[in-house]
N, C-alpha and C positions, 0 to 999 in steps of 0.2 A: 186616591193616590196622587202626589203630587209630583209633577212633573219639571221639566226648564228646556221653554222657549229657545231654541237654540243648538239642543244638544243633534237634533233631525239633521239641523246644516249640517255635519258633516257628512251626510247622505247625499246630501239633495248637490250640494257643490265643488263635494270630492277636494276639499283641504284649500280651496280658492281663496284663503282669510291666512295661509301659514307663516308665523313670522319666520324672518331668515336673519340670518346671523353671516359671518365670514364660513364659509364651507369649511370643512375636517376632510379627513379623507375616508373615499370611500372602500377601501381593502376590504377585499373579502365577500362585497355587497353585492350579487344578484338581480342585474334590477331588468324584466324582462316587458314590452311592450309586446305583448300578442297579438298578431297578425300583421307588425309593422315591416314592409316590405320597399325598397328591395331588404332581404336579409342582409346584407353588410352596414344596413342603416344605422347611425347612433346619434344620439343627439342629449342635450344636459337640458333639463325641464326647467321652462324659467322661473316658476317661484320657488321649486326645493332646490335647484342645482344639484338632481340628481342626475347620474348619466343612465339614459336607457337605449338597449341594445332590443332587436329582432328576437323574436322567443323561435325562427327558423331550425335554429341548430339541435334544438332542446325537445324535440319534438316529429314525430313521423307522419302523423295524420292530420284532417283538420285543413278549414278553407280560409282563408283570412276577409273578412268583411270590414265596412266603415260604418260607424252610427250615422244617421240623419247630420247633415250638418246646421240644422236648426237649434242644435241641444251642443255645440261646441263649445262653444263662449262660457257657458257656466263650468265645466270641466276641463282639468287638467291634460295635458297633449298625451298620456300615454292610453287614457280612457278611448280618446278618438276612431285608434282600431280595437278586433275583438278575432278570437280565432271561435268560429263556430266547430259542432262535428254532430253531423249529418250522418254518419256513418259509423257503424259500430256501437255494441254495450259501454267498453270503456276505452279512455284515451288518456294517455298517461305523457306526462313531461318526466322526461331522465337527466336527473344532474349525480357527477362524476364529483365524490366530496369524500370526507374523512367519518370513520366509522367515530363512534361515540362523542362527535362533538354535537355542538346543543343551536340550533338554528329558531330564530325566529322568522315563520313562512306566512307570507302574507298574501290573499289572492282579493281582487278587485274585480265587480261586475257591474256593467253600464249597459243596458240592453239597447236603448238610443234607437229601439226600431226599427234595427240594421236591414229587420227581414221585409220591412214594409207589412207585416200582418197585426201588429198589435198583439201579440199574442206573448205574457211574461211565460215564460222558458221556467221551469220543476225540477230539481236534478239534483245528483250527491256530490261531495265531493272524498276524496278520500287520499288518505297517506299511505301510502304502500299498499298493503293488503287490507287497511284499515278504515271505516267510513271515520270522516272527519265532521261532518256535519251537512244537511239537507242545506240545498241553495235556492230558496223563494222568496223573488223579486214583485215590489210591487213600484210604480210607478217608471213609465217609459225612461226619464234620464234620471232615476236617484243612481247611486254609486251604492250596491252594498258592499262590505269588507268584511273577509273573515281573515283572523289573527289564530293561528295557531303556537306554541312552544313547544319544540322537539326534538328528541335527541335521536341521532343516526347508527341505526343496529348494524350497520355494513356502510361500506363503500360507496354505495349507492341511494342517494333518494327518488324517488317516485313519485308524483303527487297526479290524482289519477282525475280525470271527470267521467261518472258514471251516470250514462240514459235508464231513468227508474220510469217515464211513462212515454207520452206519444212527443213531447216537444224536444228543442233541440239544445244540446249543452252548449256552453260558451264561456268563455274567459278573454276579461279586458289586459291585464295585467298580471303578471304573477311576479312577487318578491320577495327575495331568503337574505337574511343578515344573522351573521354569529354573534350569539350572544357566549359570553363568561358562564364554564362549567359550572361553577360554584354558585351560580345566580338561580332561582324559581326549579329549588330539588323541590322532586314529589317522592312515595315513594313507590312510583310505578307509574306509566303512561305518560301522556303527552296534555297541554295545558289549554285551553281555548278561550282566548280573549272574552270575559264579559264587559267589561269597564277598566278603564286606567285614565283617573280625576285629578284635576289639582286644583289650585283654590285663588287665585291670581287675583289681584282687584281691579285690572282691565284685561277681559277675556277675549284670548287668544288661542289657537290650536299651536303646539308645539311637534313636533317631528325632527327628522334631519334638519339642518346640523345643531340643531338646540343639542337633540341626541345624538349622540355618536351611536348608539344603535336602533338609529330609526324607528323608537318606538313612539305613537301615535300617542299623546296626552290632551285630556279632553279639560277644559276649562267649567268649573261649576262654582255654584254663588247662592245664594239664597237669604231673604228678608232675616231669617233667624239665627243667622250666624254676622261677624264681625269677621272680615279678611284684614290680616294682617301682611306686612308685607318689610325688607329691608334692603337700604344699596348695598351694605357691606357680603361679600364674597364668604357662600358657605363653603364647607367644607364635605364634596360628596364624592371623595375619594377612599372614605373610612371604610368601604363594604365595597363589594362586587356592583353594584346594582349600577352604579354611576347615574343617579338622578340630575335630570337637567341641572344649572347652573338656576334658572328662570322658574323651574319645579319647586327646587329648595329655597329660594327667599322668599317665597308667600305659601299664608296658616290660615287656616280659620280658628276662630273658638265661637262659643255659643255668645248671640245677644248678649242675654244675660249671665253675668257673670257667676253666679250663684246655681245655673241650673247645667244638667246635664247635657252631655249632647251626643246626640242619636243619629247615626247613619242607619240607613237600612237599605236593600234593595229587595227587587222579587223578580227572580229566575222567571216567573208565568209559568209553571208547572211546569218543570224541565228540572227534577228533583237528582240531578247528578251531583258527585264530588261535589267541593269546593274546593281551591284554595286561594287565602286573603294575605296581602303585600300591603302593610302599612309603614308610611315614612316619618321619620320626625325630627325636627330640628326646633332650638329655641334659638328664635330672631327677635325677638324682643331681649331689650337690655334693661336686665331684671338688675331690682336694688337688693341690697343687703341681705333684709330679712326675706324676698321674696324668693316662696316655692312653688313650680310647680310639678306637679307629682298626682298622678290618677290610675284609674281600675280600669279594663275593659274586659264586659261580659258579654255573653250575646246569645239571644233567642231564649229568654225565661232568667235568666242568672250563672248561663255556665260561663267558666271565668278564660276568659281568651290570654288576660296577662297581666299583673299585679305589677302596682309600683313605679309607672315608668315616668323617671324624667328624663323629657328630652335634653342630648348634650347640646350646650352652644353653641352656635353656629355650624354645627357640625353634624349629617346626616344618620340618622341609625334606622334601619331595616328591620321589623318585626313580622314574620311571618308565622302560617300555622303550620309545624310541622307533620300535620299529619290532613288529611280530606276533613275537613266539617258537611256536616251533610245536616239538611231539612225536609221536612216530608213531605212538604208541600212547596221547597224551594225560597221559601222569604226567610230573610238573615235580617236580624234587628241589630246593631251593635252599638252600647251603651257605653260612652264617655265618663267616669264620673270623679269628682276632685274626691282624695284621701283626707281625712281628719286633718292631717297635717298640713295638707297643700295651702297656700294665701291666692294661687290663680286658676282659673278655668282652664279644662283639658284645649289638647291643640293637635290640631294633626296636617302637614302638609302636603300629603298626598296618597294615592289608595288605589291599588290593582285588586283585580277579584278575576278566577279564573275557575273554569268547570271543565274536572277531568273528563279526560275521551282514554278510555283503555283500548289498550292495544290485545283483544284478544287472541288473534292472528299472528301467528308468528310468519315471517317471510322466507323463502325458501333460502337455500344453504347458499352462501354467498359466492362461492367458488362454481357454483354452478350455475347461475344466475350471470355471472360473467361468462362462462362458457356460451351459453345461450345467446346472450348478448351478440357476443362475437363470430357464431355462429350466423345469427341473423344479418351481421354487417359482411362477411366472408361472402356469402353465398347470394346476397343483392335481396332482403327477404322482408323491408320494411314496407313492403306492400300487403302484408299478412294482416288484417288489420285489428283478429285477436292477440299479435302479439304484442304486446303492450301491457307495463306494466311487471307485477311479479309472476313468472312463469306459472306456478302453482297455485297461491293463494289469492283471494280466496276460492274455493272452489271449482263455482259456478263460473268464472272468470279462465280458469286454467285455459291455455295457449292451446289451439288447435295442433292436433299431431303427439301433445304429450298424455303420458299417463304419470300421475304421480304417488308416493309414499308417504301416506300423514299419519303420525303415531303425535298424541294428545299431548305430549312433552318433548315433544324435539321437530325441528325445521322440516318441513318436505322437501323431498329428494325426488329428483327424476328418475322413473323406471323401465322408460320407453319412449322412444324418438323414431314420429314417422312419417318422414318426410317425401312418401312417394309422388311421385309428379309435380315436383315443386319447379321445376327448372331450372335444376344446381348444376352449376359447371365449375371445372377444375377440380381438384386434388380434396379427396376426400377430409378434411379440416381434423390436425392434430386437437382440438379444442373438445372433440367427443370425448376426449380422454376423460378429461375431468367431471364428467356425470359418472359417479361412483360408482353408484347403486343402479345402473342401467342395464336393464336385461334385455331387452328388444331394443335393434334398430333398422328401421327399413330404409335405403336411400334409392329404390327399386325405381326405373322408368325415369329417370335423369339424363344429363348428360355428361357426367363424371368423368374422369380422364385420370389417368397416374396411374400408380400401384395399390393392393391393397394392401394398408397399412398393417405393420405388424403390430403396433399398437392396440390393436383389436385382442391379439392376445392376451395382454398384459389387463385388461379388462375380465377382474375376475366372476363380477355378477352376470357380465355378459352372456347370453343362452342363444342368444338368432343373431342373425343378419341376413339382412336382404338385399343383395345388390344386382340381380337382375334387371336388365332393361339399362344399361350402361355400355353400348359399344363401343365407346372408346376407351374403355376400362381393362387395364391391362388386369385379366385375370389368373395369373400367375400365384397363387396361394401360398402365403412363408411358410415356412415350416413349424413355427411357433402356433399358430391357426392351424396345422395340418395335425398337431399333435393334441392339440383342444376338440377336432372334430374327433381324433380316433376315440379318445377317453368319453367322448360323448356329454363332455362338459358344455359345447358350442355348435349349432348349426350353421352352417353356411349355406343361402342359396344365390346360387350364378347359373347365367344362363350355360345351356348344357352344349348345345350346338356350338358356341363359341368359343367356349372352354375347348371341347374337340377339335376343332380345326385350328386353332392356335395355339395348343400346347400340346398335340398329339395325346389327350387323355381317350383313350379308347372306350372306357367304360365310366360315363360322370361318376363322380362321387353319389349324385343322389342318387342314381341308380343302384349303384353298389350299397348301400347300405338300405333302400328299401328290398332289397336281394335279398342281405343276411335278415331285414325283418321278418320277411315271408319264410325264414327256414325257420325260425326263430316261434314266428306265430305256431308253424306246423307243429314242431315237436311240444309247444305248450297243448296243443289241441291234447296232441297223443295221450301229454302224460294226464291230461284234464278225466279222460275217457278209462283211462287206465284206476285211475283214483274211482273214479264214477262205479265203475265194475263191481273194485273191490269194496265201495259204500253198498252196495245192492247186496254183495253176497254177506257182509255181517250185518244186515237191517235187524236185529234183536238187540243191536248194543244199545245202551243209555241215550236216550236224546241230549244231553246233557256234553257227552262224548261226542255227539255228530258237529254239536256248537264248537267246540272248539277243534275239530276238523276243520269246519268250513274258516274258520278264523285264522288257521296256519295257514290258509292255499291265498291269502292275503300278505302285500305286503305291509308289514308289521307298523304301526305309529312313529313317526320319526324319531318324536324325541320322547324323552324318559322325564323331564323337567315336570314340575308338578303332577308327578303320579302316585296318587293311593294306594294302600292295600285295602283289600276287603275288610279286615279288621279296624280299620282306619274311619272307615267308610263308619262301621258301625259305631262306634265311638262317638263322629260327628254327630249321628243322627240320634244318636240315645237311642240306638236297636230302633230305628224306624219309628219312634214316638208321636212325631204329627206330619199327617200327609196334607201336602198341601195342596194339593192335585193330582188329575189322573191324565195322561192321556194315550193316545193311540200306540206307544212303545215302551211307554212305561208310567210308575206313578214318582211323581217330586214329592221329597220329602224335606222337610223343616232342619237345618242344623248350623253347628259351630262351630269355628274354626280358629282356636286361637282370640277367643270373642269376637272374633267375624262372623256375623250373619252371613248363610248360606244357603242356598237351594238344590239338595242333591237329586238329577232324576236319575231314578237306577232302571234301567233295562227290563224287561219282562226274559224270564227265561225260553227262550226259544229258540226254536232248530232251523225259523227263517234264514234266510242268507243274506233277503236285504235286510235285516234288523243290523246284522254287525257292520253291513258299507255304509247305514244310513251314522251309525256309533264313528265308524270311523272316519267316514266324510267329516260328520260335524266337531270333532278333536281336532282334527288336523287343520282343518279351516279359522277355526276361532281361535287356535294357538300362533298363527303367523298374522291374522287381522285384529286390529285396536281400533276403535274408534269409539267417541262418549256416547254414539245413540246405537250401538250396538252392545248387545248383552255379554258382561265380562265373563270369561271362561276361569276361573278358579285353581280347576284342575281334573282330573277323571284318574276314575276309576279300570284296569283290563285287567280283571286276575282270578285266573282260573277260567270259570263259566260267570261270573260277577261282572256286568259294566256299570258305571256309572260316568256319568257329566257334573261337575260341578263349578253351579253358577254363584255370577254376586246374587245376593237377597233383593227382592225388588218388590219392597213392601206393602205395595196397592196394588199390586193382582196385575192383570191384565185387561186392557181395554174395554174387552167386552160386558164384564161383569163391571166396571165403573160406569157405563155406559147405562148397563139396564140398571142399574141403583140398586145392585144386589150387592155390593161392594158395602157402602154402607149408609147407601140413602145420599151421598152426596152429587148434587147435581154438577156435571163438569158445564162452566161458563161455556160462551160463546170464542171466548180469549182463551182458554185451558184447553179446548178442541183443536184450535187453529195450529197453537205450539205445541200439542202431540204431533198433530199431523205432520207440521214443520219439521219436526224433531226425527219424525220414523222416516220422513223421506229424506233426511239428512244421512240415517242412515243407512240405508237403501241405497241410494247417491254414490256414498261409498263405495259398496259391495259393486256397482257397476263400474266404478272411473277411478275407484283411489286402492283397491285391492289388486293384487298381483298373485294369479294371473285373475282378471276380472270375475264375477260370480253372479250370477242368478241364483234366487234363493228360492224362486219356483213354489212357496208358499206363505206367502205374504196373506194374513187375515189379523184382524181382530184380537185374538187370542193367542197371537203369533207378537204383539205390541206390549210390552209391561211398561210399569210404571213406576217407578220408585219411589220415598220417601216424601219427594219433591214434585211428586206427579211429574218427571223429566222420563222422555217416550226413550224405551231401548228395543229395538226388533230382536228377536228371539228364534230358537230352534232353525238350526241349519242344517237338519238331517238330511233335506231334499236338494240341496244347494250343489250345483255342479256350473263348474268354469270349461268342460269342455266335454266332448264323448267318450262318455265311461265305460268299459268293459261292455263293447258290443254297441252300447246307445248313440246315437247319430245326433246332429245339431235337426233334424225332421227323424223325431224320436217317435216310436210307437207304442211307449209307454207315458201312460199318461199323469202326471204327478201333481198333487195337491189338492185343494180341498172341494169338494161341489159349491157351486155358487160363485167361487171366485175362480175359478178356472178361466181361459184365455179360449176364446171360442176357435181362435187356430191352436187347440187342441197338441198339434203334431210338432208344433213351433218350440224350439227351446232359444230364446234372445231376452237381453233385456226388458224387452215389449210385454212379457209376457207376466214379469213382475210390476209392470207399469199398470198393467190394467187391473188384477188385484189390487194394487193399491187404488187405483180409482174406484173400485167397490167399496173398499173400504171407509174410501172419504166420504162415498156417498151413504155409509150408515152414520160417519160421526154426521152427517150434517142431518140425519132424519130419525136417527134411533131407533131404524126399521129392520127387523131382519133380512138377512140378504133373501130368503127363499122365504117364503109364506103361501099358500095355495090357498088362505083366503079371502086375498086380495083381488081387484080386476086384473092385474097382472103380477103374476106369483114371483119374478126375479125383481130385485129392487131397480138395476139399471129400467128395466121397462116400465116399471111403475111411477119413476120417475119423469121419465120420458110421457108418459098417461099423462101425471096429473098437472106436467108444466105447461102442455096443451091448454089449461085453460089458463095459463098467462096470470096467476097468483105463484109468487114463491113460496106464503104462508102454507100452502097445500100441501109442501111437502118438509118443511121445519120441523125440528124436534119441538113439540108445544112445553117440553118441560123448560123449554128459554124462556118463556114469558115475553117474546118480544125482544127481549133485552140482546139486539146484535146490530150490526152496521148490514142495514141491506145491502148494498153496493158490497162489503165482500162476501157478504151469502151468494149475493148474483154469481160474483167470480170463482167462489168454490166449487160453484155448483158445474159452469162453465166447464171447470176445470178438469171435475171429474167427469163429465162428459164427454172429455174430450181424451181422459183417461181408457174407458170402456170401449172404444171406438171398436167396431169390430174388425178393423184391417186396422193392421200391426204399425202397418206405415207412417197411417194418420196420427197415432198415437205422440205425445211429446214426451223429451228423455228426460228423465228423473232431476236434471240439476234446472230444467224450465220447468218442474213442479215446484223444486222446493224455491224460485224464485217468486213465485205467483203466490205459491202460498205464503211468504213470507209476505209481500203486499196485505193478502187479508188480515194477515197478522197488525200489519203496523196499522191498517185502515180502523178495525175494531179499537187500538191502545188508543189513537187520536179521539176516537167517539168518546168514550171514558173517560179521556181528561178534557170533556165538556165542549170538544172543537177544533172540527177536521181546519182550521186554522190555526192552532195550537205555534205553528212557528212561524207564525205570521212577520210581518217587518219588523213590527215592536220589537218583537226578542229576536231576532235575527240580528239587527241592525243596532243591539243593544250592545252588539262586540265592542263599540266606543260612544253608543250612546243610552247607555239606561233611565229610560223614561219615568222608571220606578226607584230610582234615586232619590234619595232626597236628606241630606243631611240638616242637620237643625234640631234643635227641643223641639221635642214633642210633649 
């Protein structure tokens, strides 16, 4: 590979070489030095003559440190300080900007040693809810740079720094300038700097104010090409792009005139998008009959763009309109003269950018300023999860929220709770604007005013909690008085105060746990009464008892995708191919409109839990969405007939891909991690993103399907309960789910208890051992695992069908992990969204192994944002 001597400066000395021109203005321009203190500081950088201000205002968390002053002199003044953070997953910088305009974000890292330990700092960076790229530093005073292009979904940008292992995040600089709508369209996501070259015949870096938008242009040259270069003034107004003045009068063409000429770069296995920004102008003053006119193809012969002559003096823009992609990341691109041409191809300059999709969408924008403002109202930037997008992603969501994520539209807040925060003053009109908010606690504060009637006018609203507010006038509008009667809203306020300050004689909650208890009583009666007369006609039909017990239920909500039993048969061609069997009924094969489907129909039975378990799992699968949760189709009630019907989910279930009865094929070390990933993703859910939250209480194996795409969706939620059902307590004395992976507190209904099944679980994909065996030294897998890692090999307890072929180090962590899953006290256990984080580490640990090195994003391509080492224009 050939390289240029040179291109590393701008790493190593942070732009110390920048030519300067008379300054433009900087409107618009961002220019933030982190950590520079006092915060009112500003000051204009003496070779760019940029002005940079305190990143103070921009920003909640985070310590401001100095590098070494031994590494200053090589690097520019805004490098000097850095804001570390010590503290917390993620820390996010907030700027206050215009929805759908198009910024280019640039962040700057100088480690300089600040911490005295020598130790380079590992860490993400990300935009909004989005990762933007891993930041690994190598060398104590290089400058790495990452260059982002982005366009603004809201009001609001974010740009976040996320702790991924034990060191600490940092940022030297951060800097946003508006680039032209119409300039670097994708058609989706955001652009990530790999290169932007020109071709100059004495090399210099250009930036402000060459560029009016500070874009960074790298100087390259090489034996086998010829730089051409002109005094006369081009013209690079003709397009959006505005290519420097000093960009546009110098070309290269090849050596030789006669031969091709080949740019090529290599990504280093980082096989994402492309897209390529080529510039061209002809500075040469061609005679008469001279043409020049050429092909460019790229990567084997596919043709990038027929024909082009550059116009005179005058700039023209060629891009791809669409991602080029390689499979292994290297782009070869062929220069070559037309029949007709008399001169060699020419090109005076070349961006290359590698999409980052925005898979994440950001919460609803109206609410995200609510929040906001909520957090600045109530003095709450001491929170120090709050940072960043409320919701997304995740594993990230703000302490105190629960949120609403359906796979095609924004999350939405569902619940706010802020008990013993230390809120004083007037309960903030700002709640209003969380739409979709069904709970909110502001309980054990120190709150003062009225209660808002606003609260009414909140239609999803269900609770509130404002106990523990004595200076809360609890005076209740009558708007709120008329939501508790209808039973549409709970209010709780303390009871005592309510009485002596508004003469209420009998609290509200009293009064209404009053009519519950008459309420309860006459259901008993009429329960016992039915009970009777099921005894005295025990000759009727079983058939007839079933749909007794199914009328003494309230009925399924909604009517929305429901079959009839004739419907049913149709899909399934009269029950044609079963696809399995199990404990409440058999699945059967069918079609829906050429939709692949999965019907399981009910076994007939006079059980009573068969129709709560039917109708638990309809009712729950029709208000929850999520992609790693199994789609509910629609179901079947009609007559004595249930059915469920699911998406089709064409490789089975876990377990049987697992023992290779599926069809012999082995799931990788990487195909294990991202099921795992996948079910606890949706698992995750069922805990923190559904409403009201859900334990699925039988979390196995068999309970994991797989579709099409080997893509994990958890399955059957007959057992699944969000709170105490008809009689069942949260220390329930029935006991639910399967042997083996049961929750050794047994009585326990939490989270925890799905937490620990899933750790059995992990620990079969990691051994492809059954969870019971009695002819093992210890018959439960959790023990046996625990047996044979006593003797201090992992290989001991590996599925041998891997061959070896995984990354120890995340075996280790798997293993860890579900360890720490299994735990027999509930407490030690960790919650679902620190599973699917860990696990997602194994995940990326094994991707790096496979593409041949857990350096894989080492400086070279890091640092390739403006210097690609793997560059090399010229005949080849």
């Amino acid at each position: 590979m050939k390289t240029m001597n040179g291109f590393l400066l701008l790493s190593t000395i942070a732009f110390a070489v920048f030519h300067l021109v008379q300054a433009q203005s900087q409107s618009g321009f961002i220019s933030l030095d982190c950590g520079l203190i006092p915060k009112d500081t500003t000051y204009t950088e003496q070779i760019t003559n940029i002005t940079y201000i305190s990143d103070a205002d921009y920003i909640d968390s985070g310590l401001t440190e100095r590098i070494s002053d031994s590494y200053k002199s090589q690097l520019q003044q805004q490098t000097w300080t850095l804001r570390s953070f010590p503290e917390g997953q993620r820390n996010c910088y907030n700027f206050n900007l215009k929805a759908n305009l198009k910024y280019l974000i640039r962040g700057t890292f100088v480690y300089g040693n600040y911490d005295g330990l020598n130790q380079m700092p590992k860490f993400d960076l990300h935009i909004g809810p989005n990762k933007w790229t891993s930041v690994i530093l190598e060398g104590v005073a290089n400058a790495t740079i990452f260059e982002i292009i982005h366009v603004l979904t809201q009001d609001r940008l974010q740009v976040c720094l996320v702790k991924t292992g034990q060191t600490t995040p940092f940022i030297s600089s951060l800097e946003l300038r508006p680039l032209n709508n119409d300039t670097y369209v994708t058609q989706g996501g955001s652009l990530m700097s790999f290169a932007r070259i020109y071709f100059p015949k004495t090399a210099y870096f250009l930036r402000y104010s060459d560029d009016l938008y500070d874009r960074v242009w790298v100087p390259f040259s090489q034996n086998e090409t010829v730089s051409l270069s002109t005094n006369l003034p081009v013209d690079t107004s003709s397009n959006s792009y505005n290519v420097p003045q000093n960009v546009a009068n110098s070309a290269i063409i090849p050596a030789e005139a006669t031969h091709p000429l080949n740019i090529w770069w290599d990504l280093q296995n980082i096989n994402a998008p492309s897209y390529v920004y080529m510039h061209f102008a002809e500075i040469q003053n061609l005679k008469a009959n001279d043409i020049r006119e050429f092909n460019i193809t790229y990567n084997g012969g596919q043709v990038w763009e027929s024909s082009i002559r550059p116009h005179n003096l005058s700039i023209t823009t060629i891009s791809s309109p669409t991602a080029l992609n390689s499979s292994d990341g290297f782009f070869n691109f062929t220069f070559t003269m037309t029949t007709t041409s008399t001169l060699p191809p020419l090109i005076n300059a070349l961006e290359v950018y590698t999409l980052v999709e925005n898979l994440l969408l950001e919460t609803y924008q109206d609410e995200v300023s609510a929040m906001m403002n909520i957090k600045k109202t109530y003095g709450l930037s001491k929170k120090i999860s709050w940072q960043g997008d409320p919701c997304s992603p995740q594993i990230y969501r703000w302490e105190g929220l629960n949120c609403l994520y359906l796979d095609s539209d924004q999350p939405l807040i569902t619940s706010l709770n802020l008990r013993t925060s230390g809120l004083t003053g007037i309960i903030t009109h700002d709640i209003s604007n969380l739409i979709q908010l069904r709970e909110l606690d502001l309980s054990d504060n120190d709150l003062s005013g009225e209660i808002p009637d606003f609260l009414a006018d909140m239609k999803m609203l269900t609770l509130v909690n404002l106990k523990g507010n004595p200076k809360l006038n609890l005076t209740v509008p009558d708007s709120i008085k008329h939501r508790i009667n209808n039973k549409s809203l709970k209010l709780i306020i303390d009871e005592n105060q309510s009485s002596e300050k508004h003469g209420i004689k009998f609290p509200l909650v009293a009064i209404l746990a009053s009519v519950a208890g008459v309420i309860a009583l006459l259901a008993i009666f009429t329960i016992c009464v039915i009970f009777k007369r099921e005894k005295q006609g025990s000759g009727e039909a079983p058939t007839r008892v079933n749909t007794e017990i199914r009328s003494s239920y309230q009925s399924i909500e909604t009517k929305d995708r429901k079959f009839t039993y004739s419907e049913i048969l149709k899909m399934t061609n009269n029950f044609e191919r079963v696809l399995g069997k199990g404990g409440y009924g058999r699945v059967y094969y069918g079609k829906l409109d050429d939709t692949e489907v999965a019907v399981k129909m009910l076994f007939h039975s006079s059980a009573e839990q068969d129709y709560k378990h039917f109708k638990a799992e309809v009712e729950l699968l029709l208000r929850v969405h999520h992609r790693h949760l199994v789609g509910l189709v629609g179901y079947c009630d009609d007559g004595d007939n249930f059915a469920l019907i699911y998406e089709y989910m064409a490789n089975g279930d876990l377990k049987e891909n697992m023992s290779g009865n599926r069809s012999g094929h082995v799931l990788s070390w990487e195909n294990r991690m991202q099921i795992a990933m996948e079910a606890a993703q949706g698992l995750e859910y069922l805990h923190n993103g559904s409403r009201p939250p859900m334990v699925h209480r039988d979390v196995k194996t068999t309970n994991i399907l797989l579709n099409e795409l080997y893509q994990a969706k958890l399955a059957d939620f007959g057992l699944s309960r969000s709170s105490p059902v008809d009689g069942e307590s949260y220390v329930s004395t029935i006991v639910a789910g399967t042997p083996g992976y049961l929750d050794p507190e047994t009585n326990l209904l939490s989270e925890k208890t799905d937490v620990y099944s899933f750790g059995v679980v992990l620990l079969e994909i990691i051994t492809n051992q059954p969870v019971i065996d009695t002819t093992r030294e210890k018959a439960h897998i959790t023990d046996w695992v625990g047996f044979k890692l006593m003797e201090g090999d992992i290989r001991n307890i590996i599925d041998p069908k891997l061959i070896k072929e995984f990354d120890t180090n995340g075996v280790w962590k798997a293993v860890e992990l579900a360890l720490s899953c299994v735990n027999p006290t509930s407490n030690h256990r960790p919650t679902m969204p620190h599973v699917v984080m860990e696990l997602k580490e194994c995940l990326d640990s094994e991707i790096a192994r496979k593409q041949g090195s857990q350096d894989m994003f080492s400086r070279d391509s890091i640092e390739l944002t403006f210097s690609p080492t793997g560059f090399s224009p010229g005949p080849r």
